[in-house]
C-alpha positions as CSV (number, residue, x, y, z in Angstrom):
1,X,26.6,-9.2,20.4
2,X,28.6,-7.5,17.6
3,X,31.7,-5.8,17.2
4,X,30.2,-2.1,17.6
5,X,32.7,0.4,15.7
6,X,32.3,4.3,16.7
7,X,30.5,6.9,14.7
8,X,32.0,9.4,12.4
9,X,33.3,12.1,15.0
10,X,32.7,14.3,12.4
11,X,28.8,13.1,11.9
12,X,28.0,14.0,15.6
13,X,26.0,16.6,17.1
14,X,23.5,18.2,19.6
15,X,19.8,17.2,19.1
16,X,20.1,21.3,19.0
17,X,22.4,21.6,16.6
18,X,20.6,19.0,14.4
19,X,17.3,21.0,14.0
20,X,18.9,23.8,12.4
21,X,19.1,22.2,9.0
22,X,15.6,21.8,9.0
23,X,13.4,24.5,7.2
24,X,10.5,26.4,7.3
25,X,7.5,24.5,5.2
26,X,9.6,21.2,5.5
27,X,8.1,18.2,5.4
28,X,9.9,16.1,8.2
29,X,9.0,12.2,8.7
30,X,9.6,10.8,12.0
31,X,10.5,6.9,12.8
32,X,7.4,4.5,13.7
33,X,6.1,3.2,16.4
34,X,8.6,2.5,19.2
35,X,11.4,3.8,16.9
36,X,9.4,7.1,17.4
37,X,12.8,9.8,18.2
38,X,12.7,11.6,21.0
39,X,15.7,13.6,21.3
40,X,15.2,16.0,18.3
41,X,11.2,16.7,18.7
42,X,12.4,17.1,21.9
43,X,14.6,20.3,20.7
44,X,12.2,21.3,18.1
45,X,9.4,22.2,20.6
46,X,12.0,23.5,23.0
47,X,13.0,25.8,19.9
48,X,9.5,26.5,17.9
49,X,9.8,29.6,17.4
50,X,12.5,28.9,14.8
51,X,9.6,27.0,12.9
52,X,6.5,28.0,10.6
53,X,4.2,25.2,8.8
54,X,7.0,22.2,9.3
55,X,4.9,19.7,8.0
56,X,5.6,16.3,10.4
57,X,4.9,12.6,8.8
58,X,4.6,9.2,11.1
59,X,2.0,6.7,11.8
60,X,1.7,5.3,15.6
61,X,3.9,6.9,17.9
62,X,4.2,5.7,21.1
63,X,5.9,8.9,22.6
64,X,4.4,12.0,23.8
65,X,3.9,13.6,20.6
66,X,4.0,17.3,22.1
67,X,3.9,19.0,18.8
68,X,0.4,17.9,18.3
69,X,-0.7,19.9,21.1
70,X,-3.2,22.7,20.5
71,X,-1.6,26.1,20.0
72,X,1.3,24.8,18.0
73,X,0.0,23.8,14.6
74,X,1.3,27.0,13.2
75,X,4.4,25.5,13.7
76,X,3.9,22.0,13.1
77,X,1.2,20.1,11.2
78,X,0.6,16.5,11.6
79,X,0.2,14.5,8.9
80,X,-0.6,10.7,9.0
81,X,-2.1,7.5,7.5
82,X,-3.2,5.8,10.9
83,X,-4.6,7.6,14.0
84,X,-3.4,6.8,17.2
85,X,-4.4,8.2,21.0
86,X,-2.0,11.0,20.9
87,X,-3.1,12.6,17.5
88,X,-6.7,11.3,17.6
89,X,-7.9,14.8,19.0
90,X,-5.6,16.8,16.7
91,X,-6.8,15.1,13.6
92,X,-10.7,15.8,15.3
93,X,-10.0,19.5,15.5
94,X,-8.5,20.2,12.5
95,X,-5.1,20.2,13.3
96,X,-3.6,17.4,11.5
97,X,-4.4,15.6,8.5
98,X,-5.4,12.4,7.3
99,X,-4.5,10.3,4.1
100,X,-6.6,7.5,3.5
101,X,-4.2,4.6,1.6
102,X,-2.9,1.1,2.5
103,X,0.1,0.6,4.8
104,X,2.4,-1.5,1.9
105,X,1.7,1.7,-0.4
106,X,3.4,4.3,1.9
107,X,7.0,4.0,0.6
108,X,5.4,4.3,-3.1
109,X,4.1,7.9,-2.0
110,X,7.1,8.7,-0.5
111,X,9.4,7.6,-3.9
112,X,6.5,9.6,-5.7
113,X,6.7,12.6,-3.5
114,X,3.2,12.2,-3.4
115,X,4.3,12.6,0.3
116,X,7.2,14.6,0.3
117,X,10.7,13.8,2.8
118,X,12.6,17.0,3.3
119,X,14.1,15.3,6.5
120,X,13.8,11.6,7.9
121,X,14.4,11.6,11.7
122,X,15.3,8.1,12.6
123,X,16.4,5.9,15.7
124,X,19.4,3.3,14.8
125,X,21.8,1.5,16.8
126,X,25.3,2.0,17.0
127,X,27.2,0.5,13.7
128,X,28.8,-2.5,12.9
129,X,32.3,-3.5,12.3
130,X,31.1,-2.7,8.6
131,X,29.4,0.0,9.4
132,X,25.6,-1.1,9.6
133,X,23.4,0.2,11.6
134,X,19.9,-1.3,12.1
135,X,17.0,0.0,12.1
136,X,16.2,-1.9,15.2
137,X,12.1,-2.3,15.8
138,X,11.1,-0.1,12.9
139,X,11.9,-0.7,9.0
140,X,8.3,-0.5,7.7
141,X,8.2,3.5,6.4
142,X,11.2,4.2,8.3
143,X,13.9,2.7,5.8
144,X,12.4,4.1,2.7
145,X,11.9,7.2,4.0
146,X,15.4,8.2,4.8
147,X,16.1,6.2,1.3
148,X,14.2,9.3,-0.6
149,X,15.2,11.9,2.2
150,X,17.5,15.2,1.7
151,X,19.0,15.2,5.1
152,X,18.9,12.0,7.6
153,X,19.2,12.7,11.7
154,X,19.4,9.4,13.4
155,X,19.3,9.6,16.8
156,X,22.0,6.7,17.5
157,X,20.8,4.5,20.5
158,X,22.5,2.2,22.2
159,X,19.5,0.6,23.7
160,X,17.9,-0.1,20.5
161,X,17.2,-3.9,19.3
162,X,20.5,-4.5,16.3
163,X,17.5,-6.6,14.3
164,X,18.5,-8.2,10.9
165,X,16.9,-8.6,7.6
166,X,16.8,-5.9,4.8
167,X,17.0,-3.3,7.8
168,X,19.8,-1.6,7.4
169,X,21.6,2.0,7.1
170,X,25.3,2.3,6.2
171,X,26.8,5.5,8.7
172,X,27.7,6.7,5.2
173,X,24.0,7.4,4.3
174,X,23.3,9.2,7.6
175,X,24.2,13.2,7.8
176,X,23.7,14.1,11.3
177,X,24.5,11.7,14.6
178,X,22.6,12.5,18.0
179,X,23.9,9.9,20.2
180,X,21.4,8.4,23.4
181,X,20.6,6.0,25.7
182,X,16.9,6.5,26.0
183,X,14.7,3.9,27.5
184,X,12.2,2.0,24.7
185,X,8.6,2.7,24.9
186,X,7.0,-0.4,26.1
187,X,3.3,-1.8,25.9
188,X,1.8,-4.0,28.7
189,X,0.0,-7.2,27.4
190,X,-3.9,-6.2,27.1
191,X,-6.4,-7.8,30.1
192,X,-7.9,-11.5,28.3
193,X,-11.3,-12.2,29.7
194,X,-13.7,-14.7,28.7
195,X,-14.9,-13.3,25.6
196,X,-11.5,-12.6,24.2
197,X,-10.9,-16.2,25.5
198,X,-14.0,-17.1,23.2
199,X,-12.9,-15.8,20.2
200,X,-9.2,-17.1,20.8
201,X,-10.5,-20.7,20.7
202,X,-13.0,-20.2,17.4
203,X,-10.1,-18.4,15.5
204,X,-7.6,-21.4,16.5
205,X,-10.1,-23.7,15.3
206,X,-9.5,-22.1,11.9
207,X,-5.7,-22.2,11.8
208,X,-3.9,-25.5,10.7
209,X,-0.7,-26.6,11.5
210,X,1.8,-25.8,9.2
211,X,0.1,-22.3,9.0
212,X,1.4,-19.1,8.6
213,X,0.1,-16.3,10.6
214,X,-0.5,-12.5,10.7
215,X,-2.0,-11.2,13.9
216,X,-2.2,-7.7,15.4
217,X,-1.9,-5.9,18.6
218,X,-4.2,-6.4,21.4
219,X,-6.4,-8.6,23.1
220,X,-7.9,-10.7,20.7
221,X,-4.4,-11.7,19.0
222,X,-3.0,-12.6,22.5
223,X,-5.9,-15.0,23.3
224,X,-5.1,-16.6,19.5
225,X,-1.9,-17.3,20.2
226,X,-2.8,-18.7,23.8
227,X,-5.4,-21.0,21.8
228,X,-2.6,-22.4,19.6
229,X,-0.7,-24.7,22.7
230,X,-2.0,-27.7,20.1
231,X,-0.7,-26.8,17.1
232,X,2.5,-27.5,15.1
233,X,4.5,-26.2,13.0
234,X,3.3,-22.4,13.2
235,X,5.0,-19.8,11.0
236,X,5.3,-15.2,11.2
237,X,4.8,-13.5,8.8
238,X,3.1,-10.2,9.9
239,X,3.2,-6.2,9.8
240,X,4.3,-6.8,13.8
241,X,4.2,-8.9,16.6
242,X,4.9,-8.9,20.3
243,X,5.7,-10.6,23.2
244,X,3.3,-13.6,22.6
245,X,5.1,-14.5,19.4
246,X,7.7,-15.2,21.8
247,X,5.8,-17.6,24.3
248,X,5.3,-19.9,21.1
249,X,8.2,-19.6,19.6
250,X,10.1,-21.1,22.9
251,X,7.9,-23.7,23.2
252,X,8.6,-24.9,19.7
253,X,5.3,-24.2,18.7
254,X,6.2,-20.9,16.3
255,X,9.2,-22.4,14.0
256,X,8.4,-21.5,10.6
257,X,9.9,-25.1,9.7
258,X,7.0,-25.4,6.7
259,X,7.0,-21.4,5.3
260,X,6.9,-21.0,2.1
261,X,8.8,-17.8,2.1
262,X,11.4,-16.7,4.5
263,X,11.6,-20.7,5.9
264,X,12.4,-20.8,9.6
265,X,12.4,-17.0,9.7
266,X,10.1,-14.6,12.2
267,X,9.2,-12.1,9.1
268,X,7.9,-8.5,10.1
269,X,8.1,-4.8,9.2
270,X,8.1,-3.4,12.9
271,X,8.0,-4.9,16.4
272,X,6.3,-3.2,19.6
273,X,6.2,-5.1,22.9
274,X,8.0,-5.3,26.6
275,X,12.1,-5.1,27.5
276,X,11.5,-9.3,26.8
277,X,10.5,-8.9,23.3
278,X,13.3,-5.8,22.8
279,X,16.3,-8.5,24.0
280,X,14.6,-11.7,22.0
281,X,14.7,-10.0,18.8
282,X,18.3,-8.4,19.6
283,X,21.3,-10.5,17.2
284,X,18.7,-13.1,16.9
285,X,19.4,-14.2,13.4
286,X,15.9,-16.0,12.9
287,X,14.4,-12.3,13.4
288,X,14.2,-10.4,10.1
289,X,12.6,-6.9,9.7
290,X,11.7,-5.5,5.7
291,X,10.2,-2.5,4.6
292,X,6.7,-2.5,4.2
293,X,6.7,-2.6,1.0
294,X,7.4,-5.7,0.8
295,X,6.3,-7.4,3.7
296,X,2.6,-5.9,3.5
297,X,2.9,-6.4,-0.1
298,X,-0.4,-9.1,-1.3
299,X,1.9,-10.4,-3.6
300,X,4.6,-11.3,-1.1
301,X,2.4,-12.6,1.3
302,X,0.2,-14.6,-1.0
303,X,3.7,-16.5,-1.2
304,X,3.0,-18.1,2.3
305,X,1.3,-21.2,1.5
306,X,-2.0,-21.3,4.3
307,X,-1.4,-17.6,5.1
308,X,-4.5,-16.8,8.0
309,X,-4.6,-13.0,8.6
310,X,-6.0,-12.4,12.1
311,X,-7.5,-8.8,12.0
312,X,-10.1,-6.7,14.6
313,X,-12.7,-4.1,13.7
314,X,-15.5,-2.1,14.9
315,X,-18.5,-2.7,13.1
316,X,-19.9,-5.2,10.1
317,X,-22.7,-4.8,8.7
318,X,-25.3,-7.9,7.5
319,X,-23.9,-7.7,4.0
320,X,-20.4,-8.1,5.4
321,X,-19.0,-4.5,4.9
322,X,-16.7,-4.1,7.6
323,X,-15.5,-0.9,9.2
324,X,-12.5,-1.2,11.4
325,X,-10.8,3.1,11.5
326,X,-13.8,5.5,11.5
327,X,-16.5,5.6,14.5
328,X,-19.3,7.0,11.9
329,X,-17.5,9.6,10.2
330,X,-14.8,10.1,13.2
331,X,-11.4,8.7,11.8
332,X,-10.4,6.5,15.0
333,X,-7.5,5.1,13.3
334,X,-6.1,3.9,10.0
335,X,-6.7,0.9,7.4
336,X,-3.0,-0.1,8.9
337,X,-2.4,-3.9,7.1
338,X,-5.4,-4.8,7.6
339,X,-7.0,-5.1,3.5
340,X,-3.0,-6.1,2.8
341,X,-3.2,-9.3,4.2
342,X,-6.4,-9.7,3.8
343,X,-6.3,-10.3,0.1
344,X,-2.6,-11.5,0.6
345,X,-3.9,-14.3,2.7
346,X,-6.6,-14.7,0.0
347,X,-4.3,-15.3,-2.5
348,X,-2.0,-17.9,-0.9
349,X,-2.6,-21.7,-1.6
350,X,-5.1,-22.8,1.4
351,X,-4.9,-19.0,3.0
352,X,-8.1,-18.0,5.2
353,X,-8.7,-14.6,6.4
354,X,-10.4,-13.6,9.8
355,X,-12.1,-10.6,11.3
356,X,-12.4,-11.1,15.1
357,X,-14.1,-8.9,17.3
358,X,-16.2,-9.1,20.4
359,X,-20.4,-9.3,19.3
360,X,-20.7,-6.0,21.7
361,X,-19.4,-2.4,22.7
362,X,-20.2,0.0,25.2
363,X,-20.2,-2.3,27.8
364,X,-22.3,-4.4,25.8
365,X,-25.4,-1.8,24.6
366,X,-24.4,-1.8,21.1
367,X,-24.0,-4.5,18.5
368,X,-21.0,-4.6,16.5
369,X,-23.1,-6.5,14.3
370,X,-25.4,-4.0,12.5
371,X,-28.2,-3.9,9.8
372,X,-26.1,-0.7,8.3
373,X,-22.8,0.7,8.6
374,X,-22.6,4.2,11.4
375,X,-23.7,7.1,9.0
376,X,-20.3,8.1,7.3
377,X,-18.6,5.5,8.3
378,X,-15.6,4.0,5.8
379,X,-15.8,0.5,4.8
380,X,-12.1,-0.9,5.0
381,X,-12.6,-4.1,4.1
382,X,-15.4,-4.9,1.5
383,X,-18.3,-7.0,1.1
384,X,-16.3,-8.6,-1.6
385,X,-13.3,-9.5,0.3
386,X,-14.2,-10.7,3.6
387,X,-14.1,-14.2,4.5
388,X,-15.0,-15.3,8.4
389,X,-16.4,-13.4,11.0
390,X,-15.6,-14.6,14.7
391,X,-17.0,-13.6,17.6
392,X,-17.1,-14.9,20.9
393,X,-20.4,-17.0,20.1
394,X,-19.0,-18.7,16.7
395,X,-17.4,-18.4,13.5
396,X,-19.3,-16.8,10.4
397,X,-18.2,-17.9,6.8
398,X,-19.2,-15.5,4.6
399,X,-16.7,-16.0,1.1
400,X,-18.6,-17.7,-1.9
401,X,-22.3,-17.1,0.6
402,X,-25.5,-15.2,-0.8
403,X,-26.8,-12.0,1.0
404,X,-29.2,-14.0,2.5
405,X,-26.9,-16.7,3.5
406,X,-24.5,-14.0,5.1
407,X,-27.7,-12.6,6.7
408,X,-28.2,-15.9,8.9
409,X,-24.4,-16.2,9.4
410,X,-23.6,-13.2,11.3
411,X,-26.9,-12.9,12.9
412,X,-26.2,-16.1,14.4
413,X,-22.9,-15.1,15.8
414,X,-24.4,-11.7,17.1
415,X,-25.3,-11.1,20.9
416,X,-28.4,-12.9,21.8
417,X,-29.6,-9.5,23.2
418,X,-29.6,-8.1,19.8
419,X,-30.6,-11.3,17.3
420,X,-34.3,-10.4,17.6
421,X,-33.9,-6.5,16.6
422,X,-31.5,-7.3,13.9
423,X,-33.9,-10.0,12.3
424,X,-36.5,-7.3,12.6
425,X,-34.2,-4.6,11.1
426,X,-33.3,-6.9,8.0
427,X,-37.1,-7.7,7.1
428,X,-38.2,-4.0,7.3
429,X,-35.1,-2.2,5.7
430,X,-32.9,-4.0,4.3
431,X,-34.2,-7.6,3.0
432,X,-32.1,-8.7,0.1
């Protein structure tokens, strides 16, 4: 561990005292993710009477998120890019509000004020002997936004992750200290069954030694990585990862020893998981966080030579249109990196991109293979930029194919159950 030097005495306060320096019709943007504070929203709904129309800013939070509850918005109004289970019903009712853009352009809107930061509330460790703190498991938004702030509050905690890279905050450039020792939320590792197992194996078939990887959260991306036992030479480079990352990287599978970019290094923006992942990651030099601005940037990523970008989604339709944040017109969650990497990986020298999802939903009585998108639904990633389909009965290449071709492609890698009625929906409404 590091020499840890104190705070500024004079920086230190009450989560109580903190909130008083933020105003009416403020716009307020909380840390990501795990990084998510908890001592001062804590104090601002035990004190929201104080507050009219604060306008609050943050993607996934994996806290409680009590200021989205219903009866408060006319104090605080959610505002977010990517919709997660705690503000999914506030954003339904009109509550909260949605911006449709890409995760790597979030910093831009904040340096643009096209998404104004009155406040950033952030989670850092305590400093260095030079007076660094990291922004343990969340640069991404987090680091630019109390860049372009008015008034930072971290909550300093000593349980945090000190994670290197560009993910720092010199105690200098932080204006109010609230010092903890709060527990980090944690996520279980998703149930794999055989279909997840399925997909695992058809995606692995795809990746190449030597590659360079983006995966997600979930399922699906665990059962990838469990697929890749046989493989050498694997490198990260990703929006996040979790504890599976670290299952490969012990056994010397996950080494990054032929990256193009960031060579040897475990590259991401932020990092959710288990109290495993939260010590692997802590002083380990080959763990680097960046803002996403950079890391989800296609023009950085297209500099990993056989990127593959491992990426779930709801629905595509025969054309290859694929939805993967609105249920029809219901905004289930957000674009997230998804299309970044996508063309990123597109970009790089021998780079494949990958939309895996299981051929069913609803307990498998609907297709997630469809003649049409869901009426209103958003097309995240387009016709023109997808590249292979997998699902748990096969891989679909659809880049460089005709309509038709694509047609036969993901109809073949449908359910059984639903092959007939799709053929039949194609040659009565929508035959290309």
């Amino acid at each position: 561990m590091r020499n840890r030097r104190k705070p500024f005495p004079e920086k230190v306060v009450t989560a109580d005292e903190a909130i008083k320096v933020i105003n009416n019709g403020d716009h307020v943007v909380f840390a990501h993710a795990a990084c998510v504070p908890q001592e001062i929203p804590a104090a601002m709904i035990h004190h929201k009477e104080r507050f009219e129309d604060v306008k609050i800013y943050h993607m996934l939070c994996l806290g409680q998120g009590e200021y989205l509850a219903e009866g408060l918005e006319h104090h605080f109004r959610h505002i977010t890019n990517f919709v997660g289970g705690n503000s999914r019903k506030a954003i339904a009712e009109d509550r909260a509000d949605f911006i449709p853009c890409f995760f790597f352009e979030v910093p831009y809107l904040f340096r643009s004020q096209q998404i104004k930061v009155d406040v950033a509330v952030i989670q850092v460790t305590p400093p260095d002997f030079f007076g660094n703190c990291s922004f343990g498991l969340s640069c991404d938004y987090t680091k630019p936004a109390a860049k372009e702030a008015r008034i930072v509050i971290a909550e300093m905690n000593e349980n945090l992750p000190f994670v290197g890279g560009d993910n720092y905050i010199h105690i200098s450039e932080i204006d109010y200290i609230v010092q903890c020792a709060n527990a980090l939320p944690e996520i279980t590792s998703a149930k794999i069954g055989d279909v997840e197992r399925a997909i695992g194996r058809y995606c692995a078939e795809l990746i190449e030694n030597g590659s360079t990887l983006q995966l997600g959260i979930g399922a699906i991306p665990d059962a990838v990585l469990m697929s890749l036992t046989d493989k050498k030479d694997l490198g990260i480079h990703t929006e996040m990862f979790t504890d599976g990352v670290v299952d490969l990287y012990e056994k010397g599978i996950i080494n990054g020893s032929r990256k193009t970019l960031h060579k040897d290094k475990l590259v991401a923006t932020f990092l959710m998981g288990s109290k495993r992942l939260y010590d692997f990651v802590d002083d380990n030099p080959m763990v680097e966080l960046y803002p996403v601005d950079y890391v989800n940037n296609p023009l950085t990523i297209m500099k990993n030579e056989r990127m593959v970008s491992i990426n779930s989604c709801i629905e595509v339709d025969l054309m290859g249109q694929v939805a993967s944040e609105t249920i029809g017109a219901k905004q289930f969650s957000g674009v997230g990196g998804q299309v970044d990497y996508v063309r990123g990986a597109m970009l790089s020298p021998g780079g494949k991109s990958i939309m895996a999802m299981p051929s069913t939903a609803a307990k498998g009585t609907v297709s997630r293979i469809v003649p049409f998108l869901a009426h209103g639904a958003a097309v995240t990633t387009s016709r023109n930029d997808v590249d292979y389909v997998v699902t748990e009965y096969g891989i679909a290449h659809l880049k460089g194919k005709t309509l038709k071709e694509r047609v036969k492609s993901l109809i073949a890698i449908a359910h059984p159950d639903f092959r007939e009625e799709l053929e039949r929906m194609y040659n009565e409404k929508c035959k290309m």
